[in-house]
Every structure is written in C-alpha cells, then in structure tokens.
CHARMM-style PDB file with segment names, atoms N, HN, CA, C and O in Angstrom:
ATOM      1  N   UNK     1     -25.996  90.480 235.189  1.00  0.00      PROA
ATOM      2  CA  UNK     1     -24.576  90.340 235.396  1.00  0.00      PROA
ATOM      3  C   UNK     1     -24.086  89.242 234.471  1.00  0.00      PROA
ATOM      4  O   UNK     1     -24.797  88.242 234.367  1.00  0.00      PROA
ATOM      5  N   UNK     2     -22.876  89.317 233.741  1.00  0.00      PROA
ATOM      6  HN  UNK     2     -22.298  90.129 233.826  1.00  0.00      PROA
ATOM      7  CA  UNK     2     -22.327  88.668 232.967  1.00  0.00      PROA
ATOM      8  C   UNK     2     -20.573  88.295 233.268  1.00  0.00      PROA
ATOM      9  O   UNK     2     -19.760  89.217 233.212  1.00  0.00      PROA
ATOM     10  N   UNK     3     -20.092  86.761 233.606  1.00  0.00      PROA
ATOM     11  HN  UNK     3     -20.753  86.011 233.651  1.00  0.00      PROA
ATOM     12  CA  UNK     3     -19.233  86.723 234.335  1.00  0.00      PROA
ATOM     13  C   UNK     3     -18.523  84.910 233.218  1.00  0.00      PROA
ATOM     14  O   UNK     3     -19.065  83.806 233.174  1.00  0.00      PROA
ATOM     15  N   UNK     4     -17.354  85.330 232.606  1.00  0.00      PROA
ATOM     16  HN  UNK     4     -16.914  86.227 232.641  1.00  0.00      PROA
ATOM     17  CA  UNK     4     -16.890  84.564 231.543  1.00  0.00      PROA
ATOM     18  C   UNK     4     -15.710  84.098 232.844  1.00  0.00      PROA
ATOM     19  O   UNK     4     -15.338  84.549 233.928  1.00  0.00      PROA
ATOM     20  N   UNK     5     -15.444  83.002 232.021  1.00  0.00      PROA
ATOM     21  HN  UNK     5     -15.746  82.637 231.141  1.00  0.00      PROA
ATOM     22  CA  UNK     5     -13.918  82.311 232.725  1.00  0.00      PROA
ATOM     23  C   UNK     5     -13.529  81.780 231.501  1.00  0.00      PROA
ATOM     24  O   UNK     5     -14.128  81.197 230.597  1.00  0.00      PROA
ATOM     25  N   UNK     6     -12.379  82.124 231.693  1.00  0.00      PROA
ATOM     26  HN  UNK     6     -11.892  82.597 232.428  1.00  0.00      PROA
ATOM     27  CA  UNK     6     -11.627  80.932 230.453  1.00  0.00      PROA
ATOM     28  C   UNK     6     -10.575  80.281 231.137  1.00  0.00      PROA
ATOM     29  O   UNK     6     -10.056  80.700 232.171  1.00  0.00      PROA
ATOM     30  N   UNK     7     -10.230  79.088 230.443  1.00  0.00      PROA
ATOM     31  HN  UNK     7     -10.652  78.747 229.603  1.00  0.00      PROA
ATOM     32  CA  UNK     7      -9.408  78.059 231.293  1.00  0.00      PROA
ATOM     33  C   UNK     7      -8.568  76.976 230.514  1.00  0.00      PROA
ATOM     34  O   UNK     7      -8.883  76.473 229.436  1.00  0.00      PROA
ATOM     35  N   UNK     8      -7.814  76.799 231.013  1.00  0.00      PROA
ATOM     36  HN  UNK     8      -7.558  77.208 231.889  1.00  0.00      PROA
ATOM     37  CA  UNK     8      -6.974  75.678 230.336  1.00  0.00      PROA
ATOM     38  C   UNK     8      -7.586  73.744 230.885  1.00  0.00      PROA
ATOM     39  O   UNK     8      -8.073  73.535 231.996  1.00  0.00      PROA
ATOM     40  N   UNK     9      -7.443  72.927 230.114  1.00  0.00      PROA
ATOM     41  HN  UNK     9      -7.047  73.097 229.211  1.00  0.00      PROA
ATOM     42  CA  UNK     9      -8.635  71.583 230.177  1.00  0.00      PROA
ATOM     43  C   UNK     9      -8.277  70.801 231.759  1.00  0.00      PROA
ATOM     44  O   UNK     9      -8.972  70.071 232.466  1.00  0.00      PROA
ATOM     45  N   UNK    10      -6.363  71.521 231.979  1.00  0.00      PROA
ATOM     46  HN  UNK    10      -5.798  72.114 231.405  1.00  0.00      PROA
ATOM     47  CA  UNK    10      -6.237  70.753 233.392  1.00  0.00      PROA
ATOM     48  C   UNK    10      -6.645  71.697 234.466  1.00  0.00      PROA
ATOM     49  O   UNK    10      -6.492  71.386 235.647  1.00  0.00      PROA
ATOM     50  N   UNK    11      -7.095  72.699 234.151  1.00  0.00      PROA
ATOM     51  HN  UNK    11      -7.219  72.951 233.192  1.00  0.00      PROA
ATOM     52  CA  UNK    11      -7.688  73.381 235.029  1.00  0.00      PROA
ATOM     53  C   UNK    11      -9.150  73.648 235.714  1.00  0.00      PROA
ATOM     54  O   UNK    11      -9.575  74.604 236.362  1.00  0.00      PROA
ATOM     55  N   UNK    12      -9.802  72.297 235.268  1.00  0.00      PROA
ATOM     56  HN  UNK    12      -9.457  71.520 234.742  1.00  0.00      PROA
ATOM     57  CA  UNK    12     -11.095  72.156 234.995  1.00  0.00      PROA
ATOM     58  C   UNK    12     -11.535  72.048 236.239  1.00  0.00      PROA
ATOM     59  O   UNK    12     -12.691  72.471 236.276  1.00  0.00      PROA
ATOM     60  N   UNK    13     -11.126  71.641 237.399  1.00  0.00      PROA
ATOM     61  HN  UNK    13     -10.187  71.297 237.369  1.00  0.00      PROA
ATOM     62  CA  UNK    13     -11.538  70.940 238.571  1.00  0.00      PROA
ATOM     63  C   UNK    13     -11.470  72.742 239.270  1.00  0.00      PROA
ATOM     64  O   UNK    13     -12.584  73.048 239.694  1.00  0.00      PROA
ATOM     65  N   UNK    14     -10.380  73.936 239.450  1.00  0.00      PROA
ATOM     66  HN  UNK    14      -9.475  73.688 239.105  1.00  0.00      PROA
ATOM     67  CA  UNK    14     -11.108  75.126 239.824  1.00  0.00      PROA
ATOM     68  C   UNK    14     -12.061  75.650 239.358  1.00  0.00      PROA
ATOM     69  O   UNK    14     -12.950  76.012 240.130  1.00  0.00      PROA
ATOM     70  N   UNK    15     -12.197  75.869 237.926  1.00  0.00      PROA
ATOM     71  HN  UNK    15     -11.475  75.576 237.299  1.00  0.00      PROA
ATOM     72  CA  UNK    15     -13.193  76.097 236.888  1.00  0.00      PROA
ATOM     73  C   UNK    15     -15.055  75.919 237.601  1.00  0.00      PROA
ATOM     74  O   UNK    15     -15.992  76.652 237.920  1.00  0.00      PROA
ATOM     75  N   UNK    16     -14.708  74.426 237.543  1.00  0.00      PROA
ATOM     76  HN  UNK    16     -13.947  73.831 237.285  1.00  0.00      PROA
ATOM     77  CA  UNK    16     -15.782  73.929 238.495  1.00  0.00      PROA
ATOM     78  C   UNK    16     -16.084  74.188 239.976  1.00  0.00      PROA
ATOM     79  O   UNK    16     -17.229  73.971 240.372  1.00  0.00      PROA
ATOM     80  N   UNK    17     -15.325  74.552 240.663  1.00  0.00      PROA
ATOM     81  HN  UNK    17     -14.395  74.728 240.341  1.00  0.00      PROA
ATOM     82  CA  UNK    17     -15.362  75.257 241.823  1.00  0.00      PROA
ATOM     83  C   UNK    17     -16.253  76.752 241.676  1.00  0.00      PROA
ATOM     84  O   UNK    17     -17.221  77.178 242.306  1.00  0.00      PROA
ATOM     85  N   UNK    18     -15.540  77.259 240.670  1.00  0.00      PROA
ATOM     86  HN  UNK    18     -14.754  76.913 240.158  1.00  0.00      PROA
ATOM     87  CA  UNK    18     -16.153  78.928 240.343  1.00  0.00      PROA
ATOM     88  C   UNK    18     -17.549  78.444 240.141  1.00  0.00      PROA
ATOM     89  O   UNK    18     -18.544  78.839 240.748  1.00  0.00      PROA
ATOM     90  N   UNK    19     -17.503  77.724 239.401  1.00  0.00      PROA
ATOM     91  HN  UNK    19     -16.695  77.403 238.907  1.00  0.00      PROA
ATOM     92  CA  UNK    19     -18.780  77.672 238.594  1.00  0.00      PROA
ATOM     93  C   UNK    19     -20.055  77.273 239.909  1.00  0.00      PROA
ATOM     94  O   UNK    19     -21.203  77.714 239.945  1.00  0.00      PROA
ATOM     95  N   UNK    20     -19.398  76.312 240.902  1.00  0.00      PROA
ATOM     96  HN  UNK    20     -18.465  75.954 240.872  1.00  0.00      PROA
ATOM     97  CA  UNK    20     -20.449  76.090 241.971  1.00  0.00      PROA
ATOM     98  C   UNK    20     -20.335  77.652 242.663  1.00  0.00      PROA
ATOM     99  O   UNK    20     -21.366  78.325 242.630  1.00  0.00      PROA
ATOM    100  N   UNK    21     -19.470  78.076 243.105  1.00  0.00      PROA
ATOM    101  HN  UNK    21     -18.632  77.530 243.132  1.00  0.00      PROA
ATOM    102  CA  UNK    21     -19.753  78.903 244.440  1.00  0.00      PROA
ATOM    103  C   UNK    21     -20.653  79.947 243.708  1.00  0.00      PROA
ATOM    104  O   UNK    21     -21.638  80.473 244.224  1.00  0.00      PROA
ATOM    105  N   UNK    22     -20.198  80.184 242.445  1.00  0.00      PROA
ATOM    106  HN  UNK    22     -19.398  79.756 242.025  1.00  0.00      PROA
ATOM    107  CA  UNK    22     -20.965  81.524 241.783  1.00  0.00      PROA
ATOM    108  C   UNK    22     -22.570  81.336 241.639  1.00  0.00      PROA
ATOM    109  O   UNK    22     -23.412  82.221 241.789  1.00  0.00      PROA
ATOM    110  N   UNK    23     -22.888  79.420 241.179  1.00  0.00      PROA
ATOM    111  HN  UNK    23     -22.204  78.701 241.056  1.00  0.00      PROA
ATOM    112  CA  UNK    23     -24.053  78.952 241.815  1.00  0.00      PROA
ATOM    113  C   UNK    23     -24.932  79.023 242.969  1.00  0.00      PROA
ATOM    114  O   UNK    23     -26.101  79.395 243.078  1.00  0.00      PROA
ATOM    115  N   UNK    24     -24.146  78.609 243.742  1.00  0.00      PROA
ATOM    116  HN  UNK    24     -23.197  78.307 243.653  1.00  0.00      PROA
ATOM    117  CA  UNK    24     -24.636  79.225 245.145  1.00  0.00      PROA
ATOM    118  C   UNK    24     -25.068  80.916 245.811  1.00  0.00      PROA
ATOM    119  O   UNK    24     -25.576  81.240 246.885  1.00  0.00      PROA
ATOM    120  N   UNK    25     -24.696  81.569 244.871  1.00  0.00      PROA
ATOM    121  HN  UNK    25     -24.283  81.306 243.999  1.00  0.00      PROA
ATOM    122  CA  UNK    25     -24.773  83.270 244.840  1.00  0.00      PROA
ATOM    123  C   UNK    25     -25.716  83.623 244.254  1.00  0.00      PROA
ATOM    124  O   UNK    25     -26.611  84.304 244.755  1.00  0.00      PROA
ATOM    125  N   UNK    26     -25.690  83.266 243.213  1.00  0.00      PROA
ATOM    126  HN  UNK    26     -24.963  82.712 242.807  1.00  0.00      PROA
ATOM    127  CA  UNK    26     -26.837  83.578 242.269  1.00  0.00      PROA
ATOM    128  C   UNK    26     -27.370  82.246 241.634  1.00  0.00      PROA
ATOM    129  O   UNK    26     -26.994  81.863 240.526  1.00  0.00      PROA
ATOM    130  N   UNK    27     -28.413  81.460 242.536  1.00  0.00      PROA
ATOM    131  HN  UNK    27     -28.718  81.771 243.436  1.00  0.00      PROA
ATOM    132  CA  UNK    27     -28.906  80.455 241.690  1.00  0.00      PROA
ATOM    133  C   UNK    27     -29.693  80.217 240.571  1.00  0.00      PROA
ATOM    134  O   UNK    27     -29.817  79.040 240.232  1.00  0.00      PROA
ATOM    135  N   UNK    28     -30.320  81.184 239.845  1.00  0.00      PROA
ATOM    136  HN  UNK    28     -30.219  82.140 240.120  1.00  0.00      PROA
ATOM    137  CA  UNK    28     -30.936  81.045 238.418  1.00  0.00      PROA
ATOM    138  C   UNK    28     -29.908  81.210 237.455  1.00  0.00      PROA
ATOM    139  O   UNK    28     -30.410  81.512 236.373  1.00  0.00      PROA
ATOM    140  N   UNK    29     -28.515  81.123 237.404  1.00  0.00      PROA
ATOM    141  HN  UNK    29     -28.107  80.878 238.284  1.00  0.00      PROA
ATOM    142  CA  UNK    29     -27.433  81.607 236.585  1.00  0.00      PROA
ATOM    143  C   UNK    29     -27.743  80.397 235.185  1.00  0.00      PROA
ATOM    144  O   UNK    29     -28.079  79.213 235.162  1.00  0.00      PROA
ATOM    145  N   UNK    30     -27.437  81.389 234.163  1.00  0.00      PROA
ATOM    146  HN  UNK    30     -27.165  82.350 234.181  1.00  0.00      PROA
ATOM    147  CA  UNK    30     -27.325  80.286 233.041  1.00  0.00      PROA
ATOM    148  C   UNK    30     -26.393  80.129 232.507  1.00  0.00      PROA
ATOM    149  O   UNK    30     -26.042  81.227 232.075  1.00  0.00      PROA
ATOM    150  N   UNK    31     -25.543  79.206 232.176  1.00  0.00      PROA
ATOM    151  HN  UNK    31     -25.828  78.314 232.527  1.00  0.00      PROA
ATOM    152  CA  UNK    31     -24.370  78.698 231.708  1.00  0.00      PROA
ATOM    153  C   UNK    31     -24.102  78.209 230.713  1.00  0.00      PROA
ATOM    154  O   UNK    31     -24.806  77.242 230.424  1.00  0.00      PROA
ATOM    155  N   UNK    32     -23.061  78.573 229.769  1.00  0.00      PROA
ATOM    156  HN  UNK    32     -22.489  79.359 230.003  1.00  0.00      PROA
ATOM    157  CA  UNK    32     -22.750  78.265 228.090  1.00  0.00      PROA
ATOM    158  C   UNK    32     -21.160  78.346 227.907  1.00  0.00      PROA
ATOM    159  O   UNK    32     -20.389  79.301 227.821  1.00  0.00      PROA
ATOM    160  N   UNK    33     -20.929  76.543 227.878  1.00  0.00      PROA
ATOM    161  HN  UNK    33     -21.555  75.767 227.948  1.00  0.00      PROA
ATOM    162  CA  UNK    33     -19.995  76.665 227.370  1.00  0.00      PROA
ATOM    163  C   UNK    33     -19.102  76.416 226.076  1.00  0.00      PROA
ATOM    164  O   UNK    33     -19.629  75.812 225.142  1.00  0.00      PROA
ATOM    165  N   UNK    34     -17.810  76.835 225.964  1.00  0.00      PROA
ATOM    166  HN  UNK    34     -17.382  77.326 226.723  1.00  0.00      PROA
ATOM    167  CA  UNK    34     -18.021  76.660 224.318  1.00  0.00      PROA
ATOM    168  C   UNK    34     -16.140  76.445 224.800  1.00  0.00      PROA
ATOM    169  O   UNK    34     -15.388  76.891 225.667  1.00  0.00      PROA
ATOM    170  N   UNK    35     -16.024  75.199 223.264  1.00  0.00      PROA
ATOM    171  HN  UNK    35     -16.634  74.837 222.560  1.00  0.00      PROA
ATOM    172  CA  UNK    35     -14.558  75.102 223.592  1.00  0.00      PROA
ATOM    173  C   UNK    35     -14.134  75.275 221.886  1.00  0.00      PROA
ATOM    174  O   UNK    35     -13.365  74.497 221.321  1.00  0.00      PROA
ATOM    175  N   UNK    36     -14.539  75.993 221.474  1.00  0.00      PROA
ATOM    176  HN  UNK    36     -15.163  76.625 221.933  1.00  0.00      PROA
ATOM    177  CA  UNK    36     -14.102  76.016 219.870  1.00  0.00      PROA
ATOM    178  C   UNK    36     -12.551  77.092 219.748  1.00  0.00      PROA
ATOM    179  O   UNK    36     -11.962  77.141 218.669  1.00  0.00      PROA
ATOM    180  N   UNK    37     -12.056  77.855 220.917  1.00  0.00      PROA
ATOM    181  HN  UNK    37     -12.535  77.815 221.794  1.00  0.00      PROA
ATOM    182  CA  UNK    37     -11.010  78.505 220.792  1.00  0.00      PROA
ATOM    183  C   UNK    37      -9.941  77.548 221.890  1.00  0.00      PROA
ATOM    184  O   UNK    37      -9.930  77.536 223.121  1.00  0.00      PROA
ATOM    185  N   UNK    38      -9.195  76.881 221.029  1.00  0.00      PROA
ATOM    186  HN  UNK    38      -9.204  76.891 220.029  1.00  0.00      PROA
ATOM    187  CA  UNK    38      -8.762  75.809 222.040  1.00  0.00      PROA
ATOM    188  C   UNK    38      -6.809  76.915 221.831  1.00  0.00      PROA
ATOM    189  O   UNK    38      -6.223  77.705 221.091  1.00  0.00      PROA
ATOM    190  N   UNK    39      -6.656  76.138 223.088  1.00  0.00      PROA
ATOM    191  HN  UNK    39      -7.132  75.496 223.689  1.00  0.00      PROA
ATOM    192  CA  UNK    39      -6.569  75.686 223.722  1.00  0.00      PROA
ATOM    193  C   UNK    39      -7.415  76.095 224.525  1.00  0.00      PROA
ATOM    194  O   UNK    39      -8.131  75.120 224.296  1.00  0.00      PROA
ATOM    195  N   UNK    40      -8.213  76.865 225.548  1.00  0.00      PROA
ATOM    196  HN  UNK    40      -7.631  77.657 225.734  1.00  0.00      PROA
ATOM    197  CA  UNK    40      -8.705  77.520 226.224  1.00  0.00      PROA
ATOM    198  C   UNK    40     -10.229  76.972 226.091  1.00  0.00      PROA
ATOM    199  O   UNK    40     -10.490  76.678 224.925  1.00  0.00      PROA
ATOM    200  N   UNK    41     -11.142  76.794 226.870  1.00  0.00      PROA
ATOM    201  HN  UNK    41     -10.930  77.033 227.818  1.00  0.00      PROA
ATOM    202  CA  UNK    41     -12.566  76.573 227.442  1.00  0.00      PROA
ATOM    203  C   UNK    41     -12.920  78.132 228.007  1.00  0.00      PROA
ATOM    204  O   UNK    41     -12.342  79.098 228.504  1.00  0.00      PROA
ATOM    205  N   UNK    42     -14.140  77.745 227.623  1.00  0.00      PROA
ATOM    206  HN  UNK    42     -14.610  76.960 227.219  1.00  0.00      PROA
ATOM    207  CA  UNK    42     -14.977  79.113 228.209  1.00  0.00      PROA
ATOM    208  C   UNK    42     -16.617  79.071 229.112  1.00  0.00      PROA
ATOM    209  O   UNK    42     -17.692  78.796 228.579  1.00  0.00      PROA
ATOM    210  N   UNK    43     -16.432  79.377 230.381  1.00  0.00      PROA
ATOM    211  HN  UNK    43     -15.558  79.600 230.814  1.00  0.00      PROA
ATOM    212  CA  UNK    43     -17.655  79.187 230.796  1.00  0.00      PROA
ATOM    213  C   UNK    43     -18.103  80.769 230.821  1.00  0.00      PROA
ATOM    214  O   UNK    43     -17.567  81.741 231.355  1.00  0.00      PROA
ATOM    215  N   UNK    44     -19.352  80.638 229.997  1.00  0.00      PROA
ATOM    216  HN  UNK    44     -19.788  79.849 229.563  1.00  0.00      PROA
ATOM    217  CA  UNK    44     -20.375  82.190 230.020  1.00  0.00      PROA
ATOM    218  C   UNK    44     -21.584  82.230 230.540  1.00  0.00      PROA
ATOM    219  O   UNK    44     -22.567  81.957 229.852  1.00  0.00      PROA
ATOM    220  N   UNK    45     -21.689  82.626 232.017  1.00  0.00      PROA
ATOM    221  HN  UNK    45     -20.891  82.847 232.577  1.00  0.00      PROA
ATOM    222  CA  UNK    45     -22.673  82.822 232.614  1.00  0.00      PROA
ATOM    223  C   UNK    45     -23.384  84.168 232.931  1.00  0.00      PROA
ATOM    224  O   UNK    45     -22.734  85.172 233.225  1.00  0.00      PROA
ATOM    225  N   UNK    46     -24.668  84.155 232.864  1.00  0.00      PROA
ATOM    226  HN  UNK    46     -25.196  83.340 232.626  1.00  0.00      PROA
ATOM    227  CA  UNK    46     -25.748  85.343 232.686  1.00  0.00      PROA
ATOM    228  C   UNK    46     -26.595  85.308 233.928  1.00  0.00      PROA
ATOM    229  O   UNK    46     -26.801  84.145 234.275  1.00  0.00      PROA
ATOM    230  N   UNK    47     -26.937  85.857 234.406  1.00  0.00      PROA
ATOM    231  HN  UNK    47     -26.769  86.802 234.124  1.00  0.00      PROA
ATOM    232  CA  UNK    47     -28.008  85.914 235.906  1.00  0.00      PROA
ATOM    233  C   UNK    47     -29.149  86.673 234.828  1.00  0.00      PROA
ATOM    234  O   UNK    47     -29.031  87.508 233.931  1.00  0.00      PROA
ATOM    235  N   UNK    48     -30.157  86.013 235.346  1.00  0.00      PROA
ATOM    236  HN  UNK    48     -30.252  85.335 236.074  1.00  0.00      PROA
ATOM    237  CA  UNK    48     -31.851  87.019 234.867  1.00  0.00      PROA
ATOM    238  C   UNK    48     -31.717  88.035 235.400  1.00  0.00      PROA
ATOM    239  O   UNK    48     -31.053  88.235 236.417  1.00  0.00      PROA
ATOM    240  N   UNK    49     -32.352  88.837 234.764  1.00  0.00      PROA
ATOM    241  HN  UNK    49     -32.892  88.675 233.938  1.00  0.00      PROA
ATOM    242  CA  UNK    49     -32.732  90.586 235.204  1.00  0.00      PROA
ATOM    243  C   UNK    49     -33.469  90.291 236.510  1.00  0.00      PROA
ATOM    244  O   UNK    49     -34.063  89.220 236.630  1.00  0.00      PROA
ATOM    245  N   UNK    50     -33.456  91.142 237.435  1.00  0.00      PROA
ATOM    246  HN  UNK    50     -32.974  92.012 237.337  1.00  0.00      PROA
ATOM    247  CA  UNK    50     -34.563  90.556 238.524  1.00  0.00      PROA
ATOM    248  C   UNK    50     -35.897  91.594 237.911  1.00  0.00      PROA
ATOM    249  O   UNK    50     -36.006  92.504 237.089  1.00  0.00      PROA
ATOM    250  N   UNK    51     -36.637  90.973 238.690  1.00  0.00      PROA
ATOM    251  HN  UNK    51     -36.548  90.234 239.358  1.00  0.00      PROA
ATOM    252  CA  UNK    51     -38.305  91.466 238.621  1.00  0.00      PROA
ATOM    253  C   UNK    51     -38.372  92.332 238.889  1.00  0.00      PROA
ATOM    254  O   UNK    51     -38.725  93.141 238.031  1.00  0.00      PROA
ATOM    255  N   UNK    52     -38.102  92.793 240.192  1.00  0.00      PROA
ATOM    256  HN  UNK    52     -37.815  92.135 240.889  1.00  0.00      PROA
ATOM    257  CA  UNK    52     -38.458  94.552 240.895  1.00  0.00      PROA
ATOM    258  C   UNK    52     -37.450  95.419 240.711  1.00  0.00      PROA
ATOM    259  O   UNK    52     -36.427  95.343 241.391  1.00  0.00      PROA
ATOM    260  N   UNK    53     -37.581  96.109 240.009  1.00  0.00      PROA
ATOM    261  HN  UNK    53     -38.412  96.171 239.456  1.00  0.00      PROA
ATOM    262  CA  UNK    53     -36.301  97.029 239.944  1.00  0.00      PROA
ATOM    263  C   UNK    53     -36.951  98.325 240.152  1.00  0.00      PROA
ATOM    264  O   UNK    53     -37.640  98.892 239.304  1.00  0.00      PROA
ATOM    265  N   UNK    54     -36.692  98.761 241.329  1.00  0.00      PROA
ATOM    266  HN  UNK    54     -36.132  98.300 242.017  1.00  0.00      PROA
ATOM    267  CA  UNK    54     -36.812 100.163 241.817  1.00  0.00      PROA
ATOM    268  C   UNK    54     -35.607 101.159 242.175  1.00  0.00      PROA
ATOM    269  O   UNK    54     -34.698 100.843 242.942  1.00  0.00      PROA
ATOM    270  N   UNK    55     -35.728 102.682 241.383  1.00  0.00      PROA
ATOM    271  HN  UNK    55     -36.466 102.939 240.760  1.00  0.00      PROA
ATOM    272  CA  UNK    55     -34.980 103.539 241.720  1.00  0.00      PROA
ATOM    273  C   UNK    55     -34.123 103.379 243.175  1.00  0.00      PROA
ATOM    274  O   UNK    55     -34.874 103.229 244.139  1.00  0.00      PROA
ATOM    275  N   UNK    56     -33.018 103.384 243.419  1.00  0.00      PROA
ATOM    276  HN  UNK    56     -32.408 103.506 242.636  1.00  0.00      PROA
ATOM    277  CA  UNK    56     -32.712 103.383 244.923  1.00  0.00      PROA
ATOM    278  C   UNK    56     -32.269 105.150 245.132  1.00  0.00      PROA
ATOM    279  O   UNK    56     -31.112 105.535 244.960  1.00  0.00      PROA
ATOM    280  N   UNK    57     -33.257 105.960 245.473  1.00  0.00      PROA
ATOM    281  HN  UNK    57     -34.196 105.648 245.612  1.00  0.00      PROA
ATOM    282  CA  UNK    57     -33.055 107.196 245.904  1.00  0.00      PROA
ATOM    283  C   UNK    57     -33.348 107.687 247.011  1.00  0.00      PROA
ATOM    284  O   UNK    57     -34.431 107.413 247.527  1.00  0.00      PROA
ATOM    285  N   UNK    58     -32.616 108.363 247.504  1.00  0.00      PROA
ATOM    286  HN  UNK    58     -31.736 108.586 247.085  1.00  0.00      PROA
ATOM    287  CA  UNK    58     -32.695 108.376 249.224  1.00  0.00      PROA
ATOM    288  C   UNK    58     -33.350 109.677 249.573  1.00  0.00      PROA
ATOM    289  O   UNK    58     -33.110 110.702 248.935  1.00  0.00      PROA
ATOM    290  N   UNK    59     -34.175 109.634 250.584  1.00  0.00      PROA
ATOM    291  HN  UNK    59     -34.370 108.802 251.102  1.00  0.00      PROA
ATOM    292  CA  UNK    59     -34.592 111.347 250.681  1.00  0.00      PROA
ATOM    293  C   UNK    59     -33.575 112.069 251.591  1.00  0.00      PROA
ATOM    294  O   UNK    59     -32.900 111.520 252.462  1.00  0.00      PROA
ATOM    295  N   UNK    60     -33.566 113.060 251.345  1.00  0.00      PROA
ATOM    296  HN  UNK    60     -34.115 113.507 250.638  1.00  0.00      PROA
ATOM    297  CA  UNK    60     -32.935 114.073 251.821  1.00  0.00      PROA
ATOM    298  C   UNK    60     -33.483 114.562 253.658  1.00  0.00      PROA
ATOM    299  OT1 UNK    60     -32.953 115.516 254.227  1.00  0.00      PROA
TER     300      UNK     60
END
C-alpha cells in the first residue's frame, strides 16, 4: 500500500497526526519525505509486502 499527503508547512501539526495514526495501523510503514515542490511538503509512505500471501478463495 502506498499512501502520499501533501501539505502546506502550517499544516504540519495534522500532517503529523496522519502520519502517527497511519503508524499505529500499519507499523513497519516507511516514510520519505521530500519538500523540493514548495510550497507544498510531501509525506510518501510504503507498507512491506506481507510474507504470506495466500489466494483468498472460498469453496463452494
């Protein structure tokens, strides 16, 4: 899962809110941020693939 925010610099304190609760959801999340398109900040977060990935098919 791949989940961007962009934000303005006084908006930093919700920003950071997202950024915890989405923490708390998925805690291995990795986070990259980049402020080179200003005005605007960007937080880009990635969750790992999980390990077990099995078909979900139901029998009939």
């Amino acid at each position: 899962m791949k989940v961007s925010i962009a934000y303005l610099p006084e908006e930093e304190k919700n920003a950071g809110l997202l950024l915890s609760f989405i923490r708390g959801l998925q805690p291995g999340v990795r986070v990259h941020k980049n402020d080179r398109c200003t005005p605007y900040i960007h937080l880009y977060m990635t969750t790992k693939k999980p390990t077990n990935t099995t078909d979900c098919k139901e029998d009939a």
